[in-house]
C-alpha positions, 0 to 999 in steps of 0.5 A, a space after each residue: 608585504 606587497 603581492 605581484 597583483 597589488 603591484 600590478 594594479 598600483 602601477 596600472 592606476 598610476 598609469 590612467 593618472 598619467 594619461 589623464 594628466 596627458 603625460 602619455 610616455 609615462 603613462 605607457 610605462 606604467 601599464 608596462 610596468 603593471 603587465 611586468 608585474 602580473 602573472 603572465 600565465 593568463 590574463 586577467 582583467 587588470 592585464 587586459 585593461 593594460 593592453 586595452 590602455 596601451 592601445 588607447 596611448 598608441 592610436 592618440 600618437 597614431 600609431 594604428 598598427 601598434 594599436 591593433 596589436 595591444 587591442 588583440 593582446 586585451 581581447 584574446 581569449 575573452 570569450 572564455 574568461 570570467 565576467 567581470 563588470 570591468 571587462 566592458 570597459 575593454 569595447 569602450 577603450 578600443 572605441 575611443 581609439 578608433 575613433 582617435 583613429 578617425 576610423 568611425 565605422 570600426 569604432 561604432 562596431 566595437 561599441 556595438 559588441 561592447 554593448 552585446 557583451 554587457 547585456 549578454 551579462 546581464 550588465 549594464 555597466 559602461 552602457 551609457 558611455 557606449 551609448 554616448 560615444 555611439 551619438 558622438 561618432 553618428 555625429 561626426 559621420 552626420 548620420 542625425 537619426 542614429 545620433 538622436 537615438 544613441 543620445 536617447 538611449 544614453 539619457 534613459 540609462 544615465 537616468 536609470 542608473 546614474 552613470 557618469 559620462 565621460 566626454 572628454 574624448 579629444 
């Protein structure tokens, strides 16, 4: 018997499927579908990672305001929800869709509370993407220290803990 949550999270990875393969209309009908799915009395971190991922799919079309909207929905409340490793996913996803955004300043601030929120749990998943992406975006604002630094960072954690970067942001 399959339960609403195992129904959530089927749609939920068929729908990052989707949007690796850049079929994004079907993407977004999956996360749809997934946030149908789930119990909507509170938020869990599949739901949250939902919005988040809508978010993304609506700033790759441009679509700032619709963006805004589902990055609000991912983060409400966060500050009172149960730490799950996978909730530091949720800065790194409202980065990248600033950055798809070309709002650079936003995108490197979202990774900065990214990165307070991993280690203020004692985490440090995702770290070296955020670090990553804070050298991708002090490139493209040609601010050559901060980039230098970032990318140090990210080689100390890359080598530490052997997190896969992903880089394929465009």
């Amino acid at each position: 018997m399959t339960t609403n949550v195992q129904l959530a999270a089927y749609y939920y990875y068929l729908g990052i499927t989707d949007f690796q393969l850049g079929h994004l209309t079907d993407a977004q009908q999956q996360f749809q579908l997934a946030l149908a799915s789930a119990p909507a009395q509170h938020r869990t971190t599949l739901s949250r990672l939902c919005w988040m991922s809508l978010a993304l799919i609506h700033a790759s079309r441009q679509q700032a305001n619709a963006s805004e909207e589902a990055m609000t929905q991912a983060v409400t409340q966060l500050k009172t929800a149960p730490y799950e490793a996978n909730l530091n996913s949720l800065f790194y996803l409202a980065a990248v869709s600033h950055l798809k955004l070309n709002q650079l300043t936003i995108a490197a601030q979202w990774l900065e509370r990214g990165i307070d929120f991993a280690t203020d749990h004692d985490s440090h998943y995702m770290l070296a993407n955020d670090y990553h992406l804070l050298a991708v975006i002090a490139s493209r604002s040609e601010q050559i220290d901060q980039q230098r630094t970032a990318q140090a960072t990210e080689h100390v954690l890359t080598t530490l803990f052997h997190e896969s970067i992903y880089d394929r942001l465009d």
